[in-house]
N, C-alpha and C positions, 0 to 999 in steps of 0.2 A: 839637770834637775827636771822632773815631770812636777808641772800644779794639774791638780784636779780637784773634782769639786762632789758630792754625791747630789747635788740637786738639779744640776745638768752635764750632760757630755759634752765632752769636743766638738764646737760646732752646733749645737743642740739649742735649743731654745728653753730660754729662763724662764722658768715658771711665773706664772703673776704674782705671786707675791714677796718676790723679789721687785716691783718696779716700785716707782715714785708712788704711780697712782693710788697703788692698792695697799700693802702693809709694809712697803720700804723700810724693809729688813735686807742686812747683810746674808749672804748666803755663805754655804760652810764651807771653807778649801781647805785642801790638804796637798801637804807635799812631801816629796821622798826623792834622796841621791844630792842632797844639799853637800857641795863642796868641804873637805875635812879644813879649812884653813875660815872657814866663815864665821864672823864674829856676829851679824846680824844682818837680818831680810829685813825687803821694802816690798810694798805693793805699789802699783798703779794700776785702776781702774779708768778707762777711758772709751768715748765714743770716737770714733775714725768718721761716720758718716756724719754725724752732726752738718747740720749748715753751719758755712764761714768757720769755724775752727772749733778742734778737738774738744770734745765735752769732758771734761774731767766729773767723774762720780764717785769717787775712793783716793784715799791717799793712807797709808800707813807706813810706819818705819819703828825702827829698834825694835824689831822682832825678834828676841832672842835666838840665835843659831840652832840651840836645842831643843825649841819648839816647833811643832811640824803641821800644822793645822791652825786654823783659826775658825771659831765656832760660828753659828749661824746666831745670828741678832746683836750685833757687835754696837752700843750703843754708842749715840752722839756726843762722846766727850774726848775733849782732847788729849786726856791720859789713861789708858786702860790700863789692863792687868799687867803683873810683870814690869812696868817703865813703858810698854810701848805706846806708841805716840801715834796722834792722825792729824793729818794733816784738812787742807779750805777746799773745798772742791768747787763746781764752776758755779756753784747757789751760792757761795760767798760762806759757805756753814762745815762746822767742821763732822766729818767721820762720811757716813755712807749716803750718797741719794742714787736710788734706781732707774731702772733703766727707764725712759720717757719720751721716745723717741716723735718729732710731729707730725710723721708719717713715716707710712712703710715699716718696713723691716729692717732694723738698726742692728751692728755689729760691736759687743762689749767685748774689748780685751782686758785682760787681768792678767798685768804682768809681775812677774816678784823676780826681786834680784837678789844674790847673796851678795855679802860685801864684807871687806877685807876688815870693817871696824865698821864699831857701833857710833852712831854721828852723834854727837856733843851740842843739840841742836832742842830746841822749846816744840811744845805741837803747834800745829797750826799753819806749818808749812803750804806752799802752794806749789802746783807741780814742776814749774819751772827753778824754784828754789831746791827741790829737791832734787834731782836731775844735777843741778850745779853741784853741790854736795856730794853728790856719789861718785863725781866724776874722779875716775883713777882707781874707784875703789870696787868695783864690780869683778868679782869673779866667776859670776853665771847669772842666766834669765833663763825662765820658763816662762808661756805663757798660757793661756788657756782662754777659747775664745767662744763665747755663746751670743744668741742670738736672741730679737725682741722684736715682737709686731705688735703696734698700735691698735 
């Protein structure tokens, strides 16, 4: 699978308003080469640098298979368009918070998985719960990774 995004490249640095501070809005992805046998995508969004441990900033699931994108400004409710679902990110709040790093230059991954079925689950998941759930069921990852300075 390739994820991309048109508001940053590979690597690329996230425009400001994408972050927390400023109009913490989702940004747009899109994807293509989604596995023939996939019943539904998950995102996770995460910081790697964070102090002490992984900053989770996104969680989505039951992404329908036949959907290939997800738009920019995806709002804060636990159930959007279609059945899909968002999951608690590390604010305790559910859908999207931007990037906020304390310092320096922080590294966001945006991972999306295909999966073998669509999960039988409420929103509001937390990323560790999510994770347990997909296990066995992953038939591909993409990820796509952009950057944020303080």
């Amino acid at each position: 699978m390739k994820l991309s995004s048109k508001a940053f490249t590979e690597g690329g640095m996230i425009p400001q308003k994408y972050s927390f501070k400023a109009d913490n809005i989702s940004p747009p992805l899109e994807w293509d080469y989604v596995p023939p046998n996939t019943k539904s995508l998950a995102l996770i969004v995460d910081d790697p640098d964070a102090p002490m441990l992984r900053w989770v900033h996104w969680i989505v699931y039951n992404i329908p298979a036949t959907q290939n994108n997800l738009k920019e400004g995806i709002l804060p409710e636990g159930n959007i368009e279609v059945g899909i679902k968002q999951g608690i990110n590390s604010w305790r709040k559910i859908g999207y918070g931007g990037p906020s790093p304390p310092w320096g230059t922080h590294r966001y991954i945006f991972k999306l998985y295909a999966l073998d079925k669509e999960l039988d689950i409420d929103s509001g998941l937390s990323k560790s719960e999510l994770i347990k759930k997909m296990e066995g069921h992953i038939l591909d990852e993409a990820e796509l990774v952009g950057k944020y300075q303080k």
